[in-house]
C-alpha positions as CSV (number, residue, x, y, z in Angstrom):
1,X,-12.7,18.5,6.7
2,X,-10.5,20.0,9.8
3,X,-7.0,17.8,9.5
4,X,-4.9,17.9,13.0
5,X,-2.2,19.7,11.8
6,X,-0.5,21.8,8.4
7,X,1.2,18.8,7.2
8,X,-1.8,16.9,7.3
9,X,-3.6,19.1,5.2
10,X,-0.5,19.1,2.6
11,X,-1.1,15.8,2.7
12,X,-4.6,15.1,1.8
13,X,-3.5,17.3,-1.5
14,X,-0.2,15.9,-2.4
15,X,-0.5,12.2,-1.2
16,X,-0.2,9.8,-3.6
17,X,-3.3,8.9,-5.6
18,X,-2.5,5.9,-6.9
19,X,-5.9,4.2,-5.6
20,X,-8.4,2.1,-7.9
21,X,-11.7,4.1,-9.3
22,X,-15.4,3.5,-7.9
23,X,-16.4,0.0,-8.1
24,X,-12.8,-1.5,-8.7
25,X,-10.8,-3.6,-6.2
26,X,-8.3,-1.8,-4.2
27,X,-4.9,-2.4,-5.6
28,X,-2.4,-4.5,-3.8
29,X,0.8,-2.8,-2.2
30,X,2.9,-3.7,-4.7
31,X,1.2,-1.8,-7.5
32,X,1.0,0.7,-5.4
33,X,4.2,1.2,-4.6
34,X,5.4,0.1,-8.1
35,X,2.8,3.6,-9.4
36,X,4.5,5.8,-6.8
37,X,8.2,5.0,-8.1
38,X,6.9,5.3,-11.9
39,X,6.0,9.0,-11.2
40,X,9.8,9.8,-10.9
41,X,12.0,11.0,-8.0
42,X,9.9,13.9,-6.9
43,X,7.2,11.9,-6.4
44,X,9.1,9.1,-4.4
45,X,10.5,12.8,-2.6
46,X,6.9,13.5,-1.2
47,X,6.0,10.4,-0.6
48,X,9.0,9.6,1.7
49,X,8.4,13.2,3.3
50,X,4.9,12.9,4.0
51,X,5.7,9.0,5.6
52,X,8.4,10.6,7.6
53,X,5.7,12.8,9.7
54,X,4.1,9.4,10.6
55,X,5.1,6.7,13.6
56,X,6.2,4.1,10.5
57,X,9.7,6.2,8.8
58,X,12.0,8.1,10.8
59,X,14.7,7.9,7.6
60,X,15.1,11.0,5.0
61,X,13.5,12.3,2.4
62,X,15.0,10.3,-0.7
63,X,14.1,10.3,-4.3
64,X,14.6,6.4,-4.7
65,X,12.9,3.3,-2.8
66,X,15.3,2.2,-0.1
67,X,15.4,-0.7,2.2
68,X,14.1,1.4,5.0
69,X,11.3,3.2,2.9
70,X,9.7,0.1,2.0
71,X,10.1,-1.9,5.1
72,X,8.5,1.6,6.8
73,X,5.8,1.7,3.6
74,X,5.4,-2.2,4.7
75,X,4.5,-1.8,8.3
76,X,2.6,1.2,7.2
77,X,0.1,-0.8,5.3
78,X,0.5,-3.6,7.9
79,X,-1.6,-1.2,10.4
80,X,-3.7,-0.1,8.0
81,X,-5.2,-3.3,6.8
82,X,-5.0,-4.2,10.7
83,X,-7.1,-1.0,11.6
84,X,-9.5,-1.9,8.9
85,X,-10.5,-5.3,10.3
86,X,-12.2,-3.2,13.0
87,X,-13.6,0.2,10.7
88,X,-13.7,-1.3,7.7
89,X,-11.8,-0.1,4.2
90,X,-9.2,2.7,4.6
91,X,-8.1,4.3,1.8
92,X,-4.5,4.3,1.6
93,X,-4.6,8.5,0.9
94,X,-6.9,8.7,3.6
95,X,-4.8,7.0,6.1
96,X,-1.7,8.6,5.4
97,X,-3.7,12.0,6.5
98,X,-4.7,10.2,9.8
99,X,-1.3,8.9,10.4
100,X,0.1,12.3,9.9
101,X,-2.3,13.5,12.4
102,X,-1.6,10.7,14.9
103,X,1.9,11.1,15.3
104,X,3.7,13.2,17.9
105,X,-0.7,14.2,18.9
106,X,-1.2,15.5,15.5
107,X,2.3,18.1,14.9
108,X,3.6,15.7,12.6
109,X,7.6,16.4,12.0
110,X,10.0,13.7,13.4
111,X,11.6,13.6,17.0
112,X,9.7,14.1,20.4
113,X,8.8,11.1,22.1
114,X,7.2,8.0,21.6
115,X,4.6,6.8,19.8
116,X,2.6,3.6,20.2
117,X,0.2,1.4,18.4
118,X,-1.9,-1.3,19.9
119,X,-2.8,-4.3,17.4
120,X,-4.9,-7.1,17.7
121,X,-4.8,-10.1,15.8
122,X,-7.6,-12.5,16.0
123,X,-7.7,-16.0,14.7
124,X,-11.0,-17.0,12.1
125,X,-12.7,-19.8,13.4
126,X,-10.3,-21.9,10.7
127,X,-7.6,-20.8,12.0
128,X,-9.0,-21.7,15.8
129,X,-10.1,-25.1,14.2
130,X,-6.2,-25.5,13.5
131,X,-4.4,-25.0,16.7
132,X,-7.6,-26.6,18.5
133,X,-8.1,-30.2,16.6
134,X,-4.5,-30.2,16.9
135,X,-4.0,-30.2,20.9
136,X,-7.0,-32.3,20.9
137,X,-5.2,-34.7,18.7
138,X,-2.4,-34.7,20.9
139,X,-3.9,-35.0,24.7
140,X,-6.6,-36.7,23.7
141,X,-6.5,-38.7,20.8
142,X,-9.7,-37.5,19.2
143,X,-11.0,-33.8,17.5
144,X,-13.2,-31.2,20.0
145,X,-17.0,-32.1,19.8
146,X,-18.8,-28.2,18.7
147,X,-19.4,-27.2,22.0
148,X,-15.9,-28.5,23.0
149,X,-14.7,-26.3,19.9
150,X,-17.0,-23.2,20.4
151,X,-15.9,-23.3,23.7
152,X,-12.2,-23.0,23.8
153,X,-12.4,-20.8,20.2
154,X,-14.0,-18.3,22.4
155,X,-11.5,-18.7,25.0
156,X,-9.0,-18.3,22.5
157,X,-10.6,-14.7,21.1
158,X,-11.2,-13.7,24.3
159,X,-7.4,-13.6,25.0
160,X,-6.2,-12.1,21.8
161,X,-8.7,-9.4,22.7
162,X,-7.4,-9.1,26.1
163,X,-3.7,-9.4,25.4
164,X,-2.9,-6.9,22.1
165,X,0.6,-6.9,20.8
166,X,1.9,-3.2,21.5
167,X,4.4,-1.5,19.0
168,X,6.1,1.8,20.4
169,X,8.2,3.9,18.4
170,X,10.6,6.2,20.0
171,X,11.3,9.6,18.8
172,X,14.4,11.1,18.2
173,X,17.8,11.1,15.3
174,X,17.4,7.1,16.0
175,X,13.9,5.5,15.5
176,X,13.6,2.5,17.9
177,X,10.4,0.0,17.4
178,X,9.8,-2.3,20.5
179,X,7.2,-4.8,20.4
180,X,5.4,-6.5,23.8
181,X,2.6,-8.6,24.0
182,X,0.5,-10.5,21.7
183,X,-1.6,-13.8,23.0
184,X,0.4,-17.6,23.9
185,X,-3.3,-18.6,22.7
186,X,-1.2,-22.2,21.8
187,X,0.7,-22.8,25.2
188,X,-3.3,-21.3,27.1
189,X,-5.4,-23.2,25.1
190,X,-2.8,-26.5,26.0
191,X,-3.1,-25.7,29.5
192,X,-6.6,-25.4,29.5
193,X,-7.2,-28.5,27.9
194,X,-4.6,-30.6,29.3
195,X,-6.4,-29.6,33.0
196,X,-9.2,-31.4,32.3
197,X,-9.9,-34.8,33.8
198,X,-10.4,-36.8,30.5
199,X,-6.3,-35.6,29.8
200,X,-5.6,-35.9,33.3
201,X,-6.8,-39.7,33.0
202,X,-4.4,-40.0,30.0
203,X,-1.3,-39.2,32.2
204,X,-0.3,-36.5,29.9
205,X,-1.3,-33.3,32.1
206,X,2.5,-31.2,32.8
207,X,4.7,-33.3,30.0
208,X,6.4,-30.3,28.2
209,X,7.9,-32.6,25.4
210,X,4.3,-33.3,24.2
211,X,3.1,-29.4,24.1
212,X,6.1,-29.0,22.3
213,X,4.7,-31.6,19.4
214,X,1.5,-29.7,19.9
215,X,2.9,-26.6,18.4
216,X,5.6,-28.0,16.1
217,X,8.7,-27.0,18.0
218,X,11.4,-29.3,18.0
């Protein structure tokens, strides 16, 4: 296997292999992390060196978890089980390798200029069933029928495919993480709904106060 660049391929032998054997259950972050810091400082050393070539740490080395380690090791894994929703299992080792290679277009190292990661998030059909019966509730005074539901649940996928949250990570002595974007699938879905004439016949179609209950704000 070609990696993208030498400190990827010092990864793939040093990273941490702390992963469950064939036919087990991945283990959760915490063990994992928990394994990592049980190895001693060294390991907690290489660890922190080989996350630091990655978009998720811009800190130090250190030989001890920090605050910024794990909230870096945190995010780390945050993209990785995002990423597998879409490829399926990554192993943690693995990904480690590809982040390397990802940041600054596979050189690794800190500083240079930004880098950026696109995530989308979208709801289960449960989760849709939520926020939907919910503004229903409200405008309407009754649940969706199922074409009514599969309906606006595919409206509501459609936008979170359409409308990712993006993460950029600047480069540089100070790491700077700006997030943009990410679906209103509550406020569109209540616009949508409230336009039609059934909630229009109601008298409820533009009265803010009442999207508010919808979501739960106060």
């Amino acid at each position: 296997m070609v990696y993208g660049s030498p400190d990827a391929a010092r990864a793939a032998a040093t990273a941490p292999r702390v992963q469950p054997q064939a036919g087990q259950e991945e283990i959760d972050l915490k063990t994992y992390v928990t394994g990592i810091i049980n190895k001693g400082p060294e390991a907690i050393k290489i660890f922190s060196t080989q996350l630091s070539r990655t978009p998720y740490y811009s800190g130090k080395p250190v030989t001890k978890l920090t605050p910024k380690l794990l909230k870096a090791i945190e995010n780390w894994e945050t993209a990785r089980l995002t990423l597998g929703e879409y490829r399926g299992n990554i192993d943690r080792s693995a990904f480690l390798v590809e982040s390397i290679g990802e940041a600054k277009g596979g050189s690794g190292g800190s500083g240079g200029g930004p880098s950026t990661t696109i995530q989308r998030r979208i709801s289960t059909e449960l989760e849709g069933r939520t926020v939907i019966n919910k503004i229903f509730e409200d405008l309407l005074g009754r649940g969706p029928t199922k074409a009514e539901f599969d309906k606006y649940y595919s409206q509501m996928t459609a936008r979170q495919k359409a409308k990712p949250q993006v993460t950029t990570y600047s480069g540089g002595s100070t790491n700077a993480i700006t997030q943009t974007g990410g679906p209103d699938v509550e406020e569109f879905l209540f616009q949508k709904i409230a336009g039609t004439d059934e909630a229009k016949s109601r008298k409820v179609f533009g009265f803010y106060d009442i999207f508010k209950q919808a979501l739960g704000v106060d």
